[in-house]
DRENTORSE-522451 format. One record per residue: x, y, z of N, C-alpha, C in turn. Coordinates in pm, whole numbers, padded with zeros to 5 digits, always signed. Example, Ala and Ser with C-alpha at 12.3 -4.5 7.8 and 13.67 -1.06 7.14 Angstrom:
// residues 2
+01319-00569+00780+01230-00450+00780+01320-00330+00780+01285-00225+00708+01367-00106+00714+01290+00003+00787
END
This chain:
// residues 432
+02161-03531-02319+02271-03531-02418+02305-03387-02459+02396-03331-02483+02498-03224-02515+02422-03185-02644+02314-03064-02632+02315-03003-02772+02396-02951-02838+02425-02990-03008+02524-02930-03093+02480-02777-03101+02528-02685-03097+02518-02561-03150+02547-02541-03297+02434-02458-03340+02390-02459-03459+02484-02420-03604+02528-02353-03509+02691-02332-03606+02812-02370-03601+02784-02478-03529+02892-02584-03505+02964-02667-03628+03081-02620-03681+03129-02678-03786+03185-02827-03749+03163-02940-03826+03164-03090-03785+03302-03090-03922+03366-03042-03922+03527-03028-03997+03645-03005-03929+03725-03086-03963+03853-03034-03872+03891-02835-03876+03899-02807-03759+03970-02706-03749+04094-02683-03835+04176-02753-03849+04239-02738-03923+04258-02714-04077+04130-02749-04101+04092-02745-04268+04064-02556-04283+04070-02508-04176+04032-02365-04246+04200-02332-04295+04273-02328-04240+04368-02277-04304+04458-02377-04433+04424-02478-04418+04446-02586-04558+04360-02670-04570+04259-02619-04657+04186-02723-04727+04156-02838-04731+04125-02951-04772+04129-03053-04825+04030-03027-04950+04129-03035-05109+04057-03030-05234+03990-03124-05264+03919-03171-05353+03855-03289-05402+03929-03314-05494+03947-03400-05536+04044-03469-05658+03995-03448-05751+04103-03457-05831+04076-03360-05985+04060-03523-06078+03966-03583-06187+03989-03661-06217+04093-03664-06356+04176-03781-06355+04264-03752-06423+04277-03897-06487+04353-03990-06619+04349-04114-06661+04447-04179-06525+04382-04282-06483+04505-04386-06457+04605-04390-06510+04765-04378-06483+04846-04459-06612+04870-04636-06582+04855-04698-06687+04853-04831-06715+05001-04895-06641+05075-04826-06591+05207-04871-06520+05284-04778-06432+05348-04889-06345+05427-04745-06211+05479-04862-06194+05649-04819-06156+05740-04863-06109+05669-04950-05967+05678-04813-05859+05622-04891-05719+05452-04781-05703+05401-04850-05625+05227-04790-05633+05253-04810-05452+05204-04672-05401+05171-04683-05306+05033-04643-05246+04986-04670-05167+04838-04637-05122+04850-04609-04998+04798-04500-05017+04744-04397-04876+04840-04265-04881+04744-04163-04880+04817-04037-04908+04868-03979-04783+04858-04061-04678+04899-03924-04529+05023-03966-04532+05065-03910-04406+05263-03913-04376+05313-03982-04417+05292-04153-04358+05355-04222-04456+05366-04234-04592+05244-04279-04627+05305-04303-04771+05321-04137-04856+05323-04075-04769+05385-03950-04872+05548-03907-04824+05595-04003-04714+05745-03974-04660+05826-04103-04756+05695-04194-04746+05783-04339-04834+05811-04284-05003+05698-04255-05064+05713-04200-05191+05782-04084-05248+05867-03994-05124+05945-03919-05174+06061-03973-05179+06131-04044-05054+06215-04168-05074+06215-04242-05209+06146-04275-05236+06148-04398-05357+06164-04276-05513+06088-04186-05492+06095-04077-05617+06236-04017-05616+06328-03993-05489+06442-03899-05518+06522-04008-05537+06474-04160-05542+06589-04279-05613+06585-04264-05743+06512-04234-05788+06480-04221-05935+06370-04294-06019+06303-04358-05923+06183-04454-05980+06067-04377-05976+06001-04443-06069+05844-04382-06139+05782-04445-05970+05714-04330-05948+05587-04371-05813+05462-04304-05859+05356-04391-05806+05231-04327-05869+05161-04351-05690+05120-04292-05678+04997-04258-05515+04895-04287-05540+04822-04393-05479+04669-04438-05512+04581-04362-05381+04487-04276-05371+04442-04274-05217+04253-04231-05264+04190-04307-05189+04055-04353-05179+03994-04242-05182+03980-04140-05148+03914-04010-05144+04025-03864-05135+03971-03764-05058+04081-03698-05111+04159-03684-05009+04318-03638-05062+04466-03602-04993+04402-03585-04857+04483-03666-04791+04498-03614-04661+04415-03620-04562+04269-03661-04627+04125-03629-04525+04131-03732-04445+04222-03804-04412+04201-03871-04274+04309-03860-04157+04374-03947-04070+04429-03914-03932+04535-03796-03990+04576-03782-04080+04683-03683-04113+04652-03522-04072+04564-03531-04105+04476-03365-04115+04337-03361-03979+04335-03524-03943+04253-03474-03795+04274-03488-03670+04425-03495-03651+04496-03552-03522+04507-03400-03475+04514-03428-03356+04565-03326-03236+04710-03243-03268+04739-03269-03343+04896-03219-03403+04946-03233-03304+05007-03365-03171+05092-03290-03055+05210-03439-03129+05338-03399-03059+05449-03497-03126+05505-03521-03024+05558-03604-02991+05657-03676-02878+05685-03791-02928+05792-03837-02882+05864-03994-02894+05798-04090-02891+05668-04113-02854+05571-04175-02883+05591-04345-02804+05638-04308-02698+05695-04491-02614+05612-04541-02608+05686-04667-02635+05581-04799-02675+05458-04800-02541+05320-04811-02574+05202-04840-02532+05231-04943-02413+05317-05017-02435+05326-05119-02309+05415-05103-02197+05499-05006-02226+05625-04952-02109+05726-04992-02092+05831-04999-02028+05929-05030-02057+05927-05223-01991+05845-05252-01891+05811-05383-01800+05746-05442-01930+05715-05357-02066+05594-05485-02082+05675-05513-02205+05786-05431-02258+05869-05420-02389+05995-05537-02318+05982-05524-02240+06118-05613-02217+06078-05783-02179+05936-05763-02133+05852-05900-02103+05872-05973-02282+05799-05858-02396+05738-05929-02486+05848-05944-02564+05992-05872-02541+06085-05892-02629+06249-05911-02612+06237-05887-02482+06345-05914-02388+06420-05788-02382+06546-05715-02292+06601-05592-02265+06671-05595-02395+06740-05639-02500+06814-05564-02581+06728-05486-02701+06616-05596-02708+06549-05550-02841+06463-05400-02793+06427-05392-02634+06325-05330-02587+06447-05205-02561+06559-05208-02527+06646-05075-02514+06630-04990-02649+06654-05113-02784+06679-04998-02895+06572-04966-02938+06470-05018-02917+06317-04961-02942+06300-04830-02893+06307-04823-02729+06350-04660-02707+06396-04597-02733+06540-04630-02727+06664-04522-02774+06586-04484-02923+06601-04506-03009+06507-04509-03129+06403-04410-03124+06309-04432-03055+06153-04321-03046+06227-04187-02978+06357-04170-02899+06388-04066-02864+06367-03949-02970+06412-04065-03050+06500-03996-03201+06382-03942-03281+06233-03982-03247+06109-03933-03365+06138-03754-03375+06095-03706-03260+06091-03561-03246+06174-03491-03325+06319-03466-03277+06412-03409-03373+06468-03490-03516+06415-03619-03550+06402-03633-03649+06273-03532-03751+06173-03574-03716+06074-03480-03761+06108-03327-03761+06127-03253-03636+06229-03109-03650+06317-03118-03763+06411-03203-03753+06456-03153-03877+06435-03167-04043+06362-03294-04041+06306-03293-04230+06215-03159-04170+06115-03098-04113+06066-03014-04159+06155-02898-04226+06282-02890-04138+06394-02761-04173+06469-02801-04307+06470-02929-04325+06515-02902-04456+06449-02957-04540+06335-03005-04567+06217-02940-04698+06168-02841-04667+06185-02783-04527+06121-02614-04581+05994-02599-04555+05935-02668-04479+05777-02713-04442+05748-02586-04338+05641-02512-04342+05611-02452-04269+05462-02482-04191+05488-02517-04059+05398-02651-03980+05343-02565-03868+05408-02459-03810+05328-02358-03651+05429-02543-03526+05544-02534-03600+05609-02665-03491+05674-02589-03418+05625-02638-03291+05732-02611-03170+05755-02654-03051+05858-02670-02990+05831-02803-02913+05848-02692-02761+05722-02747-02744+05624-02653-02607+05682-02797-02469+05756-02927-02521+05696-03026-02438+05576-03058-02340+05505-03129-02271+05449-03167-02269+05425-03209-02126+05312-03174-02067+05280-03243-01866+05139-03327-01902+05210-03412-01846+05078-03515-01800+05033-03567-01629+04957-03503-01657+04887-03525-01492+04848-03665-01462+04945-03656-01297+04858-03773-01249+04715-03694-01148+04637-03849-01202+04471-03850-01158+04434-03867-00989+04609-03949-00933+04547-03997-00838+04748-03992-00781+04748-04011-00627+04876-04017-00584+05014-04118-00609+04921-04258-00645+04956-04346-00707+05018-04336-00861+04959-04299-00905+04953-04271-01064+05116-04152-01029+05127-04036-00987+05261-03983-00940+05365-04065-00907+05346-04181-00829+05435-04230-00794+05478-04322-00933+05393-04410-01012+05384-04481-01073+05461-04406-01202+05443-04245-01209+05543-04166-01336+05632-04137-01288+05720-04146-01204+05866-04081-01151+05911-04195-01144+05865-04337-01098+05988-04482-01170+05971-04501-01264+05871-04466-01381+05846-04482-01520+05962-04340-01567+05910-04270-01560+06080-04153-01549+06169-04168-01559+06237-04257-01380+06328-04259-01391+06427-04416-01472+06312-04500-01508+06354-04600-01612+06355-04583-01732+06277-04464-01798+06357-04441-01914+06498-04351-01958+06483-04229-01884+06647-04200-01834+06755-04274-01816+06705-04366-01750+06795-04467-01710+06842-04520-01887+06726-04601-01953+06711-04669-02052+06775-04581-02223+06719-04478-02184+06732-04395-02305+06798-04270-02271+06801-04184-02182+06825-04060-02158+06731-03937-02235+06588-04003-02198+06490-03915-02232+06512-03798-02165+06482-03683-02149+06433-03502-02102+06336-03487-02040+06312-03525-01925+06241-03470-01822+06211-03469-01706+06107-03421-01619+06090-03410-01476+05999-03390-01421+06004-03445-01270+05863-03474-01260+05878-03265-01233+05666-03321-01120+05605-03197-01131+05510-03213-00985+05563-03162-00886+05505-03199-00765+05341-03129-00747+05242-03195-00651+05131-03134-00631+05185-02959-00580+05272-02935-00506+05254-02807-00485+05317-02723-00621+05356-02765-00686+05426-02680-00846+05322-02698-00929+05209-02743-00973+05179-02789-01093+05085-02666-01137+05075-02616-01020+04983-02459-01075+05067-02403-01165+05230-02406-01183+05306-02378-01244+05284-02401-01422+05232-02510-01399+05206-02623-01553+05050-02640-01563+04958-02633-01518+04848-02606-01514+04745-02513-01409+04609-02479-01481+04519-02428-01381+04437-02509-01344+04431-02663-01360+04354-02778-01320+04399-02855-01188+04306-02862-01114+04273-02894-00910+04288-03033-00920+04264-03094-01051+04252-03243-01063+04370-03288-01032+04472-03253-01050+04593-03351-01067+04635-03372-00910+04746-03494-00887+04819-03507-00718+04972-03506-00879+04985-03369-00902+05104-03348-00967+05108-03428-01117+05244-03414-01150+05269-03456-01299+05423-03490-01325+05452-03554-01448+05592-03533-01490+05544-03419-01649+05685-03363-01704+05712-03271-01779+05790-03373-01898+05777-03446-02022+05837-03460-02101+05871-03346-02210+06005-03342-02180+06053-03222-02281+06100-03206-02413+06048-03319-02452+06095-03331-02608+05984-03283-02723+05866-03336-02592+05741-03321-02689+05685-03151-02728+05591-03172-02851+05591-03028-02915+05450-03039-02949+05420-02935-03052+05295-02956-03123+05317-02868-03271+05215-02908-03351+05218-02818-03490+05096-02798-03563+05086-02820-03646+04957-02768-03691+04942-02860-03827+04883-02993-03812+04866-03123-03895+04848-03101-04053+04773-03034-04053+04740-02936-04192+04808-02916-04264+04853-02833-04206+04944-02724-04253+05071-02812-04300+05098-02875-04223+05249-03013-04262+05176-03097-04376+05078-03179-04362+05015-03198-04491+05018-03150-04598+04966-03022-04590+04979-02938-04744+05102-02931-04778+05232-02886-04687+05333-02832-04720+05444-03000-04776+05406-03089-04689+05454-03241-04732+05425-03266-04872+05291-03257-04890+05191-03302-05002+05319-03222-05195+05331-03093-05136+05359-03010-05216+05522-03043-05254+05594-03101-05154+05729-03142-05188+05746-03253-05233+05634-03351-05226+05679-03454-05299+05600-03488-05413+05498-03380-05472+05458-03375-05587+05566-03305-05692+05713-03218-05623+05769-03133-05693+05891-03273-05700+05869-03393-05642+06025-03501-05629+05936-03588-05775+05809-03520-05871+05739-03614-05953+05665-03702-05906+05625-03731-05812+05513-03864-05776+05395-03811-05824+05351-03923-05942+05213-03894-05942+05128-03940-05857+05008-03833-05818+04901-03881-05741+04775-03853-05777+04704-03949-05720+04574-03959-05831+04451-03975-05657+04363-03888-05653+04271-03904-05514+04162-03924-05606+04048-04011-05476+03930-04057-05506+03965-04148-05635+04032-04233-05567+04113-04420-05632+04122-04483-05560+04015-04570-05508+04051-04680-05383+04086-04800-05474+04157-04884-05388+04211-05004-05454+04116-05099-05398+04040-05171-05500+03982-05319-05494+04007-05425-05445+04104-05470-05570+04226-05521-05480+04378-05531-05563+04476-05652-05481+04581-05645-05560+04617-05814-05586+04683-05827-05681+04698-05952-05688+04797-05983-05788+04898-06074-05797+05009-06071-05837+04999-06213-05952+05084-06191-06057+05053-06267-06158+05229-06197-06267+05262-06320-06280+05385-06342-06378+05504-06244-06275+05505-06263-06162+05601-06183-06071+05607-06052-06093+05462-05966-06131+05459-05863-06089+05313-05811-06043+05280-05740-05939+05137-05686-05903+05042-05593-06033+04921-05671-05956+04845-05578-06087+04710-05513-05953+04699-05386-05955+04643-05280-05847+04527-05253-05912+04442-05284-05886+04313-05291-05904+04196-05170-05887+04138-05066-05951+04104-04983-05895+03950-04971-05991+03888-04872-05932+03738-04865-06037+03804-04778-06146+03917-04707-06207+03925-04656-06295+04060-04706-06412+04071-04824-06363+04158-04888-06366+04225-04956-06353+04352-05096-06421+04410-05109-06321+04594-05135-06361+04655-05078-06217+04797-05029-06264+04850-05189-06252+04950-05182-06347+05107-05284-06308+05232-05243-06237+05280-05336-06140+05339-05268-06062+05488-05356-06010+05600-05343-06010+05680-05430-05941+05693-05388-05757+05631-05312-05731+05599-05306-05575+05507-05205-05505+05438-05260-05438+05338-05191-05349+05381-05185-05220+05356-05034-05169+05336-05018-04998+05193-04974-04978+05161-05041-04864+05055-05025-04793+05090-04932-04682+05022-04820-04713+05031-04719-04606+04857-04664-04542+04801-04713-04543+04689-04668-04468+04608-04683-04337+04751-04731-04267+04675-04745-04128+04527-04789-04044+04472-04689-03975+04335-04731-03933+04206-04689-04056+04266-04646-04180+04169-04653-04299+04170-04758-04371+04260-04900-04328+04260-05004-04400+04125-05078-04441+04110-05109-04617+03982-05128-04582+03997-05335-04645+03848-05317-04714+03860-05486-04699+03931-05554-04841+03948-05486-04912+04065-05514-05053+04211-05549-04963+04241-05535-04850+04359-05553-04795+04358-05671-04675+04276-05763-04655+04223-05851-04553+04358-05881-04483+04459-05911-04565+04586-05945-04456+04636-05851-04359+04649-05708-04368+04646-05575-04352+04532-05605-04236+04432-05532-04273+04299-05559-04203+04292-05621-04085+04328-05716-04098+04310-05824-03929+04378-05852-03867+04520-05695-03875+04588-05733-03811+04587-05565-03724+04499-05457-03768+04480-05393-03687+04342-05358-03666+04398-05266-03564+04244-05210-03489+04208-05091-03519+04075-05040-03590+04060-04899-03593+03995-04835-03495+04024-04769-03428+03945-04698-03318+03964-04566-03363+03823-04462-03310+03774-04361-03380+03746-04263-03211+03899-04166-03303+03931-04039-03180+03841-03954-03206+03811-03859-03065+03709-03729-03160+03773-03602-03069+03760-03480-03170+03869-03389-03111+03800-03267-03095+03721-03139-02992+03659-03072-03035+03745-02884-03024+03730-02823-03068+03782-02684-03038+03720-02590-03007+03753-02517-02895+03660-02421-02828+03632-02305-02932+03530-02210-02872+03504-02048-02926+03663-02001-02866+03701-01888-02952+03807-01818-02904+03792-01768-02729+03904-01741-02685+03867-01741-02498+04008-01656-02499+03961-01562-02354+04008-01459-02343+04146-01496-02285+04266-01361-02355+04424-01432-02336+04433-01494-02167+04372-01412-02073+04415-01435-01912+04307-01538-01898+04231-01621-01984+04179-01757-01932+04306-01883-02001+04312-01835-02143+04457-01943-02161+04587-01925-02088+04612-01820-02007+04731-01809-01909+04692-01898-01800+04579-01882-01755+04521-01938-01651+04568-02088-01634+04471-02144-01756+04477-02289-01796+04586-02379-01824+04628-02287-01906+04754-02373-01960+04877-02247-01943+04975-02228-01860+05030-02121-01849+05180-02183-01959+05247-02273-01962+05353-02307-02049+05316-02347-02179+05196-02288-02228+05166-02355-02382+05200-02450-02386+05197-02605-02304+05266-02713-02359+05137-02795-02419+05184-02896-02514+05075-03051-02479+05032-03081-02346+04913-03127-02329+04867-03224-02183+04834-03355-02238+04815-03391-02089+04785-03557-02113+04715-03595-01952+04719-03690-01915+04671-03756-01805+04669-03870-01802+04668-03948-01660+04673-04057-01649+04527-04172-01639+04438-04120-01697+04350-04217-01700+04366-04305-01825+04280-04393-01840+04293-04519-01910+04267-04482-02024+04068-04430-02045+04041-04407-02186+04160-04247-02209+04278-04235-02341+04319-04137-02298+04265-04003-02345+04308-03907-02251+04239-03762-02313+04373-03640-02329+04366-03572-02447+04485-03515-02507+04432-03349-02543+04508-03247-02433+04457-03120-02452+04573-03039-02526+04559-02932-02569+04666-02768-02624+04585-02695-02647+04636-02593-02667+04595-02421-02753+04608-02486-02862+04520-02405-02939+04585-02399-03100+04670-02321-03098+04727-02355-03213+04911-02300-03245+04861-02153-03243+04774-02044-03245+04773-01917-03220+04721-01874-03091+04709-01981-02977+04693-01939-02845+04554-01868-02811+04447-01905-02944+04307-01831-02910+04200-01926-02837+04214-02041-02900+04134-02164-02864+04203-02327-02777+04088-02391-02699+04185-02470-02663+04138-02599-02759+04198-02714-02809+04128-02817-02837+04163-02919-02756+04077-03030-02729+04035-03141-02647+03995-03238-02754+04047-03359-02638+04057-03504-02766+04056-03592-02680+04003-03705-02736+03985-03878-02692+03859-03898-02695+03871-04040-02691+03824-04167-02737+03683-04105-02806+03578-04169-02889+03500-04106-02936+03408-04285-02889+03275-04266-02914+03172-04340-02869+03166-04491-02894+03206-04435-03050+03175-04589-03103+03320-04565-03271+03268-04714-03355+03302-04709-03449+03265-04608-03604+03146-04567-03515+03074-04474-03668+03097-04336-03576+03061-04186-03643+03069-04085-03620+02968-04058-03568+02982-03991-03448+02841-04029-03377+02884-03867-03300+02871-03728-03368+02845-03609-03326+02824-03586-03198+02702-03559-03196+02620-03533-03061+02680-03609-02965+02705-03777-02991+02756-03862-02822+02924-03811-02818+02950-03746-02932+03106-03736-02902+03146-03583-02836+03025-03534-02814+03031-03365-02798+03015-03403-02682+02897-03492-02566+02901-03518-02440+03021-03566-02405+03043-03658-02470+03154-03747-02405+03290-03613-02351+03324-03549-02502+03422-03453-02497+03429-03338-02373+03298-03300-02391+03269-03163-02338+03236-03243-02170+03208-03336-02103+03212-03391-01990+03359-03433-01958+03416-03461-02049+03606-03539-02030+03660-03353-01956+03635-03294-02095+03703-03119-02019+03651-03059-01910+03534-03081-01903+03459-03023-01742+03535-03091-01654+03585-03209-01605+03657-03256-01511+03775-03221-01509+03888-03135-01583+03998-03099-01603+03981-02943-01561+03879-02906-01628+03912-02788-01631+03774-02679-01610+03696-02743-01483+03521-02666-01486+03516-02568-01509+03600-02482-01520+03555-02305-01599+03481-02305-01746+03526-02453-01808+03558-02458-01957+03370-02549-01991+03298-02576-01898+03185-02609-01899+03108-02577-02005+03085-02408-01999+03000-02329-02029+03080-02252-02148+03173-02303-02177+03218-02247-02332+03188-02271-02448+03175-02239-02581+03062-02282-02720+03173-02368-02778+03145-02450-02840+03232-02523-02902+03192-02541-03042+03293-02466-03092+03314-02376-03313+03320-02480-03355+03411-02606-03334+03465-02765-03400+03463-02858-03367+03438-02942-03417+03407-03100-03357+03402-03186-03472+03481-03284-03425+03498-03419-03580+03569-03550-03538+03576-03628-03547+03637-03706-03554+03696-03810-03669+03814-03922-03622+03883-04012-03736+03935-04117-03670+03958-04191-03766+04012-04311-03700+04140-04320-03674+04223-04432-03603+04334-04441-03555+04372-04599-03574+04505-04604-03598+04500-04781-03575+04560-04848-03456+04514-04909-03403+04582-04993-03265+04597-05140-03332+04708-05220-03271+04761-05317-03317+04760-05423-03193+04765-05542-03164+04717-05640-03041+04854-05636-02966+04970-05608-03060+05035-05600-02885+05106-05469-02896+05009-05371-02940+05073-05234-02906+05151-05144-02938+05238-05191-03047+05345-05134-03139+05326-05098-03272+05425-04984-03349+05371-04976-03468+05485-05107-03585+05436-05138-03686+05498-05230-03764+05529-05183-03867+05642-05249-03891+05668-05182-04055+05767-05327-04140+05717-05318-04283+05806-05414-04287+05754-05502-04471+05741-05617-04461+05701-05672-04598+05596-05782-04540+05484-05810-04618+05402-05887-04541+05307-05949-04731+05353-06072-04755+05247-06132-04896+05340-06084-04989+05450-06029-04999+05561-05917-05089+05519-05821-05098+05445-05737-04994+05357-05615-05012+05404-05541-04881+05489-05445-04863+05552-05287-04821+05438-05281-04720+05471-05251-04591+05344-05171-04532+05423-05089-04398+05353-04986-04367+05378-04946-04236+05267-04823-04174+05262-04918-04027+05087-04886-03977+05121-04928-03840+04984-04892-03756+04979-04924-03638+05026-04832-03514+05009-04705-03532+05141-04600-03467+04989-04569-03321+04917-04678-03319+04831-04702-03160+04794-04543-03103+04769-04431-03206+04722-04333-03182+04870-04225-03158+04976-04257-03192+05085-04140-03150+05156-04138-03325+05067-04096-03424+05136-04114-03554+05214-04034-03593+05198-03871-03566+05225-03783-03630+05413-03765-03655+05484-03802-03573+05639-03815-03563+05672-03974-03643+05580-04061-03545+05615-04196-03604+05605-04256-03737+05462-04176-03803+05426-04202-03934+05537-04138-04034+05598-04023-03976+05692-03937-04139+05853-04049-04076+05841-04073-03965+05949-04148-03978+05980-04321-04007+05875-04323-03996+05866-04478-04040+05820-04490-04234+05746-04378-04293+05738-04347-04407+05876-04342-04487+05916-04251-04391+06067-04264-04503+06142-04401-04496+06149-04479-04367+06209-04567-04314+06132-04695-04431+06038-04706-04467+06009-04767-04571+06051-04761-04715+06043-04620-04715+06102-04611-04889+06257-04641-04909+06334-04630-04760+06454-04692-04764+06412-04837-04821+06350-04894-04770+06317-05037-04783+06255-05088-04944+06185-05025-04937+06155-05028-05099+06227-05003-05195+06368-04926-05217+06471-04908-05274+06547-04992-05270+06589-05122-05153+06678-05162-05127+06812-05111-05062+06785-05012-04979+06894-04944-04928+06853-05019-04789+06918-05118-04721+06910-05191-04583+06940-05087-04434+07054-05005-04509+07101-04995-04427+07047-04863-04322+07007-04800-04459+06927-04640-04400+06757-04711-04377+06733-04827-04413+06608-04881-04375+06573-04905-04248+06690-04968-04236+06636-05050-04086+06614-04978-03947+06531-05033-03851+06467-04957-03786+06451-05091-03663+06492-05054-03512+06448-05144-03443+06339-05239-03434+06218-05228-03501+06075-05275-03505+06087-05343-03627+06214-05404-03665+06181-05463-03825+06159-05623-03747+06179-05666-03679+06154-05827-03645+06063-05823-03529+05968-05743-03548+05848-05760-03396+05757-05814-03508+05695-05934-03469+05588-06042-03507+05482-05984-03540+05410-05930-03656+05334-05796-03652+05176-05994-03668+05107-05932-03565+05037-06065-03594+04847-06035-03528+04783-06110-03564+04667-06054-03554+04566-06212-03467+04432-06169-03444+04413-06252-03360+04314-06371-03407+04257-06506-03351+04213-06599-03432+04045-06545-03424+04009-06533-03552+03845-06530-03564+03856-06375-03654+03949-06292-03538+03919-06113-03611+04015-06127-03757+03842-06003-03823+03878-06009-03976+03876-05854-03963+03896-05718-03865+03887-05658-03946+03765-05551-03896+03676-05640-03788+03564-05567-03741+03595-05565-03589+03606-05438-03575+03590-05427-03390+03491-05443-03305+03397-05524-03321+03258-05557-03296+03272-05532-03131+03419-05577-03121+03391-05606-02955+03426-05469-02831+03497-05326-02894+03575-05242-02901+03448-05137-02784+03348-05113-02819+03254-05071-02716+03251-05107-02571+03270-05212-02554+03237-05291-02439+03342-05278-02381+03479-05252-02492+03602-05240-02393+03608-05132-02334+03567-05041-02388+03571-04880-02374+03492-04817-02307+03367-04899-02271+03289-04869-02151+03325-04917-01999+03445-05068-01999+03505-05076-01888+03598-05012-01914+03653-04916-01955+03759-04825-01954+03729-04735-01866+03586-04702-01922+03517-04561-01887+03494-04595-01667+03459-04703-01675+03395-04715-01567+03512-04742-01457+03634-04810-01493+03745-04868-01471+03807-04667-01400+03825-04620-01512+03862-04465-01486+03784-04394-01338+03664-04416-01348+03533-04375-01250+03542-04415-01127+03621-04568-01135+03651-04589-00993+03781-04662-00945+03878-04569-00992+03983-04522-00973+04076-04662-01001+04043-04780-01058+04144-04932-01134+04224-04884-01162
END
């Protein structure tokens, strides 16, 4: 097993340049217009929405701002197409609903580009787009009709990347080539956090960290939010906490999946080894099953590496093998490099693959972004607080009538999630 090195910080990289504070304790107030829970993208894109309507919002979040997928994702952004493809979107929902679903996710990227430009967010965003290698010759062939059906479908940005070019787009022997999506970018998760966090504390939302909700439960047609320091009255709640959903939310709960990414970041490495490696600063990706997600950090010193992590608990040491064996096959120079960061968080996956948003018990929610949150979450956040206002029209969003539904027996525990992930692993190994 992969010894940790001793000065191996088990914190997001990203926390050196923004924090995560501990919450300041402060009184509950005894009432809020709408109460939302969970402090990352969403519910901090929904609650500025609902605050610049003019309603009292109060932010409930379990520990402090931000410390989960918000602040430990890979920061990379793309349109984020549906998990099942365009064959499996049109199977589960037929071609009209499955066209505007795309056309739609085109729209995450330069949606996100631009709220950052006009709140003024300063994020290290830039859209580097993005090559994903195929593993095998098949897998090439299998991304240039996947290509050329969303072009077709949407008029996505990009192209493939033949085995003799890809030295062009990488210094990795692994690939039989790639396609180039050009929309996709990267930024620096943090850093958009803090700078999010800070604009919609200035639109008045109060927020109150280290306040998990108990539970909620409704009485004389209005919610009463349940917390250990308190509990608020409320005429509406959103549920925004994704793969941190915990068991005060059981309807929520069993209808997604948390699976737990782990992301590690190299020792700084010399400029003509990151030319080497990655010569277009873009995002990577690849075509294997369990997935694995590489970049520079936004200052081009370090590289970080990401996917799947062992299990459901934080499990260090197996996530440093796992990691540091995933990058040796991409990239064997990178073997024998020290690795400064390592951490992982959870993610939510949903049973048929999509993210949901919508009203569920009379309770606001939007979750499920199956590991591609960072575009989908600030845009489906706001796309809620439309909803919570009653504004239909700036609400609505292709994904408002997908059956958000969960499976018979699961409450909530991925008991079974190992076993899948080891035929993933093995499935990958011999070439399924």
């Amino acid at each position: 097993m992969q010894v940790e090195r001793q000065n191996m910080k088990t914190t997001p990289y990203w926390w050196e340049a923004a924090p995560r504070e501990e919450p300041a304790a402060e009184p509950l107030p005894e009432k809020a217009e709408v109460v939302v829970i969970g402090s990352g993208f969403t519910g901090l894109a929904a609650a500025l929405v609902v605050a610049r309507s003019g309603h009292d919002v109060l932010l409930l979040e379990a520990g402090r701002l931000g410390e989960g997928a918000s602040s430990r994702n890979g920061g990379m952004v793309g349109p984020s197409f549906h998990k099942l493809g365009i064959k499996g979107l049109k199977a589960n929902y037929g071609e009209t609903i499955a066209n505007e679903i795309l056309k739609e996710s085109v729209g995450f990227v330069d949606f996100l580009a631009n709220f950052l430009t006009v709140e003024n967010i300063s994020a290290d965003f830039k859209q580097t787009g993005r090559f994903r290698g195929a593993l095998r010759s098949e897998h090439y062939a299998s991304m240039a009709r996947e290509l050329e059906a969303l072009q077709k479908a949407c008029g996505v940005k990009g192209h493939m990347v033949s085995p003799g070019e890809q030295h062009l787009e990488t210094g990795s022997s692994l690939f039989h080539g790639g396609v180039v999506y050009e929309l996709d970018g990267g930024l620096h998760p943090a850093k958009y956090h803090a700078g999010l966090l800070q604009t919609v504390q200035k639109a008045g939302v109060r927020i109150q960290g280290g306040t998990p909700v108990e539970d909620i439960r409704k009485e004389n047609g209005r919610f009463l939010v349940v917390t250990p320091s308190g509990v608020v009255t409320t005429e509406k709640v959103a549920v925004c906490t994704n793969g941190y959903t915990g068991k005060a939310l059981p309807d929520f709960r069993k209808r997604v999946l948390p699976l737990r990414s782990a992301i590690l970041v190299t020792e700084e490495l010399q400029p003509e080894q990151i030319e080497r490696l990655m010569p277009q600063r873009r995002m990577y990706g690849d075509s294997r099953r369990l997935v694995a997600y590489y970049r520079t950090t936004p200052d081009n010193k370090r590289i970080l590496f990401g996917g799947r992590a062992s299990g459901y608990k934080d499990r260090p040491a197996h996530n440093l093998q796992i990691l540091k064996s995933s990058m040796a096959e991409v990239y064997p120079e990178l073997s024998k490099v020290e690795t400064d960061y390592l951490w992982s968080g959870l993610v939510a996956y949903t049973f048929d693959h999509s993210p949901h948003i919508g009203n569920l018990g009379d309770l606001y929610y939007a979750m499920g972004y199956c590991g591609s949150g960072v575009a989908r979450s600030t845009y489906f956040g706001t796309k809620l607080g439309y909803k919570i206002i009653g504004d239909q029209e700036n609400g609505r969003t292709a994904f408002d009538d997908l059956p958000f539904e969960g499976k018979f027996l699961y409450s909530g525990n991925p008991w079974f999630m190992p076993g899948v992930l080891l035929w993933q692993r093995i499935a990958d190994r011999l070439g399924l």
